[in-house]
N, C-alpha and C positions, 0 to 999 in steps of 0.2 A: 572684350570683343576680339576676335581672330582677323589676323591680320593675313593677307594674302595677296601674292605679284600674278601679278597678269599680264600680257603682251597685245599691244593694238597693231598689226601690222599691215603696210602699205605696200602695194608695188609699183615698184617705178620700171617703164617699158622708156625704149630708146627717143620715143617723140615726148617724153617729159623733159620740163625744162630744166630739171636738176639733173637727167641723166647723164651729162658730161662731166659737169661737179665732180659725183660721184664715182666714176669710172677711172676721173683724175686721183682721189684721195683714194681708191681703194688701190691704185695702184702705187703710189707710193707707201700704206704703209706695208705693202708688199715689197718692196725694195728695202724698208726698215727689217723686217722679218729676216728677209734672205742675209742681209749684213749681221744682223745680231745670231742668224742662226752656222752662219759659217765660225762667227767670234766661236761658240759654246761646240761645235765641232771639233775644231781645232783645240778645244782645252779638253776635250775625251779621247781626242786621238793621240795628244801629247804626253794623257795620262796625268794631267793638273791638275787640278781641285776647280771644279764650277764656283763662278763669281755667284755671288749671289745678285738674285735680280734687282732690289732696293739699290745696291751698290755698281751695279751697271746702269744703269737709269742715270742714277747720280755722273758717273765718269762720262756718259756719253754726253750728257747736258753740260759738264764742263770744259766740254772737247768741240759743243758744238757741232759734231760732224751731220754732216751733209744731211743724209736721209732722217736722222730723229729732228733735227732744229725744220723740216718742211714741214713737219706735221705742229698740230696744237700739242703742248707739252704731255698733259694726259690723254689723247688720243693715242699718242707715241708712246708711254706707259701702259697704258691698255693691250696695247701691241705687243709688247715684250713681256705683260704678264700671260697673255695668250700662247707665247712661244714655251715658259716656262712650263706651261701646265702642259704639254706636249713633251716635253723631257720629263717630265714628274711621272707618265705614262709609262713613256721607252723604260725607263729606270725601275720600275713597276714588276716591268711584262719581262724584263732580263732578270729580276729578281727570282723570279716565279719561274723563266726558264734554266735559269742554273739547280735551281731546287728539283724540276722534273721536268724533262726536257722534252717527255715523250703528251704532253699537254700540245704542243706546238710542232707546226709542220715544216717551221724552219725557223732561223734564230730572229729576234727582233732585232726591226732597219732602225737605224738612228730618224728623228724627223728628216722630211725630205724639203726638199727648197722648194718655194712656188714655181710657179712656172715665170721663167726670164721676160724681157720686155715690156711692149704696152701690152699685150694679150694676157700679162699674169696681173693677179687680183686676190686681194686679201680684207677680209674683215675687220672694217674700220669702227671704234666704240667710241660715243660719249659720254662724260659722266653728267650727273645732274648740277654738276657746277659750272658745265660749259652750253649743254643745253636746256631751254629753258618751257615753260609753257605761259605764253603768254595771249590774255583776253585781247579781244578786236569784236565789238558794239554783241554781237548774238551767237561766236564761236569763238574757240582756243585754236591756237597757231604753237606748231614745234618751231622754236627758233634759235638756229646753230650761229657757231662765231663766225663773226665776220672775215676770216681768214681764208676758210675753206669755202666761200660763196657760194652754200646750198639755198636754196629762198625758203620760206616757214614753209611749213606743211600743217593743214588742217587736222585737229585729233579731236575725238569724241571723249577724251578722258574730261571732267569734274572733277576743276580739282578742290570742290570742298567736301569731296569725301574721298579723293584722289591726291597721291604722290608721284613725281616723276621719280624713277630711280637711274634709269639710263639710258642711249639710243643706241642701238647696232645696225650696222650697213654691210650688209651680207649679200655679196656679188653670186649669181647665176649665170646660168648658158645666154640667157636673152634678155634678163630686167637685174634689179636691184632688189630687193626685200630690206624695206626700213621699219625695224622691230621697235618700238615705242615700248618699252618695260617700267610699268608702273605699280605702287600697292595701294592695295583699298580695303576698306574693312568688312568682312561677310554680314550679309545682309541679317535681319532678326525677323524673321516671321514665323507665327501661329500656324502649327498644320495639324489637323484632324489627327490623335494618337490612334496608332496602330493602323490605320491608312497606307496602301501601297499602291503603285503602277509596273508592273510586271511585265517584262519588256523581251519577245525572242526575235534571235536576228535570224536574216534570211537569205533569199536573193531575189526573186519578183517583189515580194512583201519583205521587205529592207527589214521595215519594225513592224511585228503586232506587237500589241499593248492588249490588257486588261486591266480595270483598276477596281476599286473598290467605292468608290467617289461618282462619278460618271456612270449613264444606263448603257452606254456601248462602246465595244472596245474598236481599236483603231489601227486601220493599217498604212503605215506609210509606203507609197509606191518605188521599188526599187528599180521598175525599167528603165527607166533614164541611167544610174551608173552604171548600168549592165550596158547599155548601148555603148556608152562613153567605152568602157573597156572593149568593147566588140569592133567598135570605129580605131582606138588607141592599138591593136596587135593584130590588125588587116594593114594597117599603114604602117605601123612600123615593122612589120612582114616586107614589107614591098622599098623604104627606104632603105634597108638590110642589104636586100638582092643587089640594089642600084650601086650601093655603097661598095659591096665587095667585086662586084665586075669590073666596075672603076678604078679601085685604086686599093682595092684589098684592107678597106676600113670599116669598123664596125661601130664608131661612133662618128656621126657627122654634125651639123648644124646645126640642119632639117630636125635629122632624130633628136638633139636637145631640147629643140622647140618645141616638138611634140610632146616631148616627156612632159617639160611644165606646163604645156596645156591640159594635158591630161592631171597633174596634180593639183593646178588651180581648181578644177573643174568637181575633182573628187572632192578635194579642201572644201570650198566652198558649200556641196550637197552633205558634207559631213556637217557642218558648223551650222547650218538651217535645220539642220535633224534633229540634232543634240538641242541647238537652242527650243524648238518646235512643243518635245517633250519637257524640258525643265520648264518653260514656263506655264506649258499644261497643267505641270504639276502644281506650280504657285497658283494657278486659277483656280483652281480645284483644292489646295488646300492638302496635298496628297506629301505625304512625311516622307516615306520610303520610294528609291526607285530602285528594282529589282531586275537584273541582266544576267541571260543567259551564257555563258561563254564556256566554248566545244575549243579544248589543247589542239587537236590537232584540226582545227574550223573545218569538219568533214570533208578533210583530204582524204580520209582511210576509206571513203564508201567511194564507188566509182557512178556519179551520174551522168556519162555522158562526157565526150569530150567538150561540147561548150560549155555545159554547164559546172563541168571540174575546174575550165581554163576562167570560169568566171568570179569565181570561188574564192580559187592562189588569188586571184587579182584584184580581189576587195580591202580594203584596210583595214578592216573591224577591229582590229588594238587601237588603234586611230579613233577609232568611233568611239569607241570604249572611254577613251581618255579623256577625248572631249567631254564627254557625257559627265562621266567622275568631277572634273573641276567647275564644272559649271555647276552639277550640284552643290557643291563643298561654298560656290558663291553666293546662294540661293539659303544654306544650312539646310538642304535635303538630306536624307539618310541614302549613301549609294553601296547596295551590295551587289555586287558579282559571286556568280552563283557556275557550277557545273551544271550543265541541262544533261547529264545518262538520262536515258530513257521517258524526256518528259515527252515527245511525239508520240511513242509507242503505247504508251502507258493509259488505262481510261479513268481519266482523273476523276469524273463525274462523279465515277463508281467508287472513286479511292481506292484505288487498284495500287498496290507496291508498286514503287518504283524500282523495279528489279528487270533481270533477265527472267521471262516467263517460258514456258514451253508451249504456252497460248496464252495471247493476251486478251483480254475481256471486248476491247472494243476494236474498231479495224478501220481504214480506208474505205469508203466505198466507191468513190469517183474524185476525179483530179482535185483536189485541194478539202477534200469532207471529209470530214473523219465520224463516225458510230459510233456512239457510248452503248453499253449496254445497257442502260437505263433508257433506250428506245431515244434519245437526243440527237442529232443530227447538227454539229457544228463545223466551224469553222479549222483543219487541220492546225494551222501554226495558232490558232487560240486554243487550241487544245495544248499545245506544247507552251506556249505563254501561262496558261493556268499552272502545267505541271512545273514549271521554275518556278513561282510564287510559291508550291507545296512546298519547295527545297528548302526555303525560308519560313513560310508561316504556316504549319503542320495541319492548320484549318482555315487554310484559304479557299478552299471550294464554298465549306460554309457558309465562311463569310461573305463572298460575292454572292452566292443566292438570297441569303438575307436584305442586301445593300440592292437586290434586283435586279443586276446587271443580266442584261441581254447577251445573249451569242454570237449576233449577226454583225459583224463588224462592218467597218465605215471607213471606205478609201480614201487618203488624205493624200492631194499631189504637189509637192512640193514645186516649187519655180525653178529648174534648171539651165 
């Protein structure tokens, strides 16, 4: 059975009761960082030979100094291994720029230091030997050492089919993000052989689906993250203005807050999408899920200045991704597929999917698209069918036989 890590995460905003905890430890192993990253400075500007990290861990724990003995001893490890792989980079990217320097538009900076004081903050990790999951009567509780006085935190992981592997405390503009990294083992389910759900992305219609399982395919409503983005670059348009009259700044607060609002809010409508269709797919019994995905996400066509700025502004590798592991949890089959010409093309008819000099079927009003077989469907189910062709050569067949209907069926997500 395939073993695979997963991530639960939690955000902590300033009226949580751990947000001070946290804002304290993340700032000290920021102070660990800047000490051990000035040490490793100064032996590349001496021209020395880099300690290695095993052997600095060790000297600094025997030295006791200040900022590694504040923290738990492998949280303070975790720290310096994170610095190390930031110099494994630099060392990388100098490599590659001594060999061709015309790759790069200027030479690589050595790592930079956090930012000084209480305002700088750094990525504080657990190992599973320090954090624990422990049961309380009908939930599980994350619970950290007593040193760093975070309080549990409630998790949804099982752990009798669940392992904890780590915790990460990863500081933002306005909250904390506490990553809960655990592994569990992919699921074993029975799915109908050669069964698909055929998936094109959009922008009103986020997702249409057709599937082979089901009598109609499904659209998932995309107005909501179209608004979110429409609300997201009106207001950060207008904190801009404010920001550079003022004091000639183009990052403030305000504008950080916004940002994570806006990324919670995308996050979230991604992770209901994605979950929405893989478990469709397990009710259904559906093997394969099949995704469109356009290189350059039709930035090359011009529709329109909103509709262009809404476009750049969607995630869809994002969506994508999610989509991918949660199948891989489920044991779905997930292919990503090039959609050329699955809109254009009349798949009814089984028309090539090529550049035509006339194509069989056409548009005839906002969102309908003409087969020439006298059908009258749904435009992006016409472009959902034609990515299923890209993969199964007799997909159209096969959903006539299986009955499936044309008329698709608005699905509105809770945002």
């Amino acid at each position: 059975m395939k073993t695979l890590q997963r991530v639960e995460r939690h955000i902590i905003k300033p009226y949580n009761k751990n947000y001070n905890s946290l804002l304290l430890l993340a700032n000290k192993t920021k102070n660990l960082y800047n000490y051990v990253n000035y040490l490793l400075r100064q032996d590349f500007i001496t021209k020395k030979p880099q300690i290695k990290e095993y052997d600095l861990s060790k000297k600094l724990a025997s030295e006791k100094q200040f900022d590694y003995k504040e923290l738990p001893s492998q949280t303070a490890q975790q720290t310096i291994k994170l610095l190390y792989k930031d110099w494994k980079s630099f060392f990388k990217c100098l490599k590659s720029y001594q060999k061709d320097k015309n790759k790069f538009t200027s030479n690589p900076k050595l790592p930079k230091y956090k930012r000084k004081g209480e305002k700088g903050h750094h990525i504080a990790i657990f190992t599973n030997q320090q954090a624990k999951i422990k049961q309380y009567k009908n939930f599980n509780k994350i619970v950290f050492p007593k040193s760093v006085n975070i309080k549990s935190i409630i998790t949804k992981i099982d752990t009798n089919i669940s392992s904890l592997k780590q915790v990460r405390i990863i500081p933002k503009a306005t909250c904390f993000i506490v990553e809960i990294v655990y592994e569990t083992n992919q699921l074993a389910i029975n799915y109908v052989k050669n069964s698909f759900l055929s998936c094109d992305l959009g922008l009103n219609n986020f997702v249409t689906t057709i599937d082979t399982q089901s009598k109609q395919p499904l659209i998932i409503n995309g107005k909501g993250i179209k608004s979110i983005n429409q609300y997201y670059n009106k207001k950060k348009a207008y904190l801009q203005a404010i920001a550079k009259k003022s004091n000639n700044r183009f990052i403030t607060k305000q504008l950080l807050k916004l940002l994570n609002f806006r990324e919670n809010k995308l996050n979230d409508f991604l992770h209901k999408a994605s979950n929405f269709l893989v478990k469709y797919c397990v009710k259904h019994s559906i093997e394969t899920l099949i995704i469109g995905k356009n290189k350059e996400w039709k930035k090359e066509i011009n529709l329109g200045a909103k509709n262009n700025q809404s476009f750049t502004s969607i995630p869809y590798e994002n969506f994508i991704s999610k989509l991918a592991y949660k199948c891989e949890t489920y044991g779905i089959n997930f292919v990503l597929t090039e959609e050329n010409y699955t809109s254009k093309c009349d798949h009814l008819a089984n028309e090539k999917m090529k550049h035509q000099e006339k194509y069989l079927g056409k548009r005839i009003k906002r969102g309908l698209f003409k087969s020439s077989t006298n059908k009258i469907l749904n435009a992006d189910v016409n472009g959902a069918i034609g990515i299923a062709r890209k993969v199964f050569h007799n997909a159209v067949q096969t959903l006539v036989d299986s009955g499936t209907a044309f008329v698709p069926i608005k699905i509105n997500l809770a945002f």
